[in-house]
N, C-alpha and C positions, 0 to 999 in steps of 0.2 A: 776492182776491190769491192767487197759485198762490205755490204752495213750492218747493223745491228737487227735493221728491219727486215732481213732477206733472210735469217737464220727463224730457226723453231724456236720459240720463247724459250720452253722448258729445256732444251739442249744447251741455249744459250746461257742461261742460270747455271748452269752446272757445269760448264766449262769455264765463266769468269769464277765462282766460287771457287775451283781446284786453283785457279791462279792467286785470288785474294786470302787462304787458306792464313799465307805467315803473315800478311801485312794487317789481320785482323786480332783482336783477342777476344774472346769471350769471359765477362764478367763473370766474377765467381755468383752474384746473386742470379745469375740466368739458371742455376739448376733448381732453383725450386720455385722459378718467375711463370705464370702464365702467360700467352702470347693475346690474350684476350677477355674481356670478362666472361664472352660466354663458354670458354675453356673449362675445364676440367683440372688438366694436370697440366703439367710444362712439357715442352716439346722432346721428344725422345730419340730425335736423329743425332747423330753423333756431332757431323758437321753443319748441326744448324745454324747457326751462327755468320758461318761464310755463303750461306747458299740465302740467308736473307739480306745478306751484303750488298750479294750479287743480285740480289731483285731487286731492290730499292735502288742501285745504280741505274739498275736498265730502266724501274720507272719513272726516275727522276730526267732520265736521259729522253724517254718518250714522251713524258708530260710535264718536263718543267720549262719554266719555274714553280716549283710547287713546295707547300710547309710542310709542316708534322702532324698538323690537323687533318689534311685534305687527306697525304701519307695514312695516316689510322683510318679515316672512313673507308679507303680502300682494301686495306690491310684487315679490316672488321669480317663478323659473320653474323649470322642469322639466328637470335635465341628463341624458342621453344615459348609462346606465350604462355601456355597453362602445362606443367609436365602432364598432371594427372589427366585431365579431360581433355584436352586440346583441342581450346572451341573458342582459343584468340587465336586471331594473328600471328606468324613471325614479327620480333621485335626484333629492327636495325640494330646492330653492336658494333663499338670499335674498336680496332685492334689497339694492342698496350702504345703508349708514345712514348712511353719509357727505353724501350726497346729501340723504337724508330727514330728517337732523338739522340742517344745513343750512338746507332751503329752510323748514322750523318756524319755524327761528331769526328768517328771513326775514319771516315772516306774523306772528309774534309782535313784532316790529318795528313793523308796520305797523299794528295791530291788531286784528289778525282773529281769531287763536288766544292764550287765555293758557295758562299753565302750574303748574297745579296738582300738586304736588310732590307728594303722595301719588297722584294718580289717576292723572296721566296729562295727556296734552293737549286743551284743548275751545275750542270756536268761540266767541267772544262775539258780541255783540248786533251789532256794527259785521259781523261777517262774515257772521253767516245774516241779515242784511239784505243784503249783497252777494248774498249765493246766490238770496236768493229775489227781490231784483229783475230780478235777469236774468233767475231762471225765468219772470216776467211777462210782460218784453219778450219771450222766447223762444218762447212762448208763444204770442202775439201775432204774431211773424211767421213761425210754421211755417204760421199755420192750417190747421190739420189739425182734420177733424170734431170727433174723438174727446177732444181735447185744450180745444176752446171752453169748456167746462164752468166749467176753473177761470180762465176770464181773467176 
């Protein structure tokens, strides 16, 4: 049986999101929410919603225990020091934790993620069984050479 680690990230994301699609809701303030300060407008995917569900499980799966802080640092981007001249630096930005406190809430719900008040937040059993039966199926229908090994 493959694991979560043996599939493509980005494959991965989008196949636990098509599963998480009904057991998610998207808040109605997400249509006019930015996903960051250095953003612009709000995200314009249909299913965004389930496909950052689905990544925040798989990071919290690969790096947790982890919070909602450490979650936005990585979830951040890179703003523009001077728009006009541009003779700073990029400035570190993070992403909303609105968002990512949020969609936890959400997964902890359902349970995928509990919440362990001193660490931080970690996957239970019901979730890295989610991640890694996808990885299976995914697995299974990339076939790709390189990849046969762990099916």
């Amino acid at each position: 049986m493959a694991t979560l680690y043996d599939a493509p990230a980005e494959d991965l994301i989008e196949a636990v999101a098509a599963k998480l699609e009904d057991e998610l809701e998207q808040p109605d303030w997400m249509e006019i929410a930015k996903t960051g300060t250095s953003r612009e407008l709000p995200p314009e995917q249909e299913n965004f919603w389930a496909i950052r569900g689905a990544s925040l499980l798989r990071k919290v799966a690969v790096d947790g225990p982890v919070g909602v802080d450490r979650l936005s640092t990585a979830y951040g981007d890179s703003k523009q020091g001077s728009t006009r001249y541009r003779v700073r630096p990029n400035q570190k930005t993070s992403g909303s934790k609105k968002v990512i406190r949020t969609l936890l809430q959400q997964l902890e719900e359902a349970g995928y993620i509990s919440n362990n008040q001193k660490r931080g937040r970690e996957v239970t059993g019901e979730g890295r069984a989610l991640l890694d039966e996808t990885a299976t199926e995914l697995i299974e229908e990339l076939d790709r050479p390189e990849l046969e090994r762990y099916a």
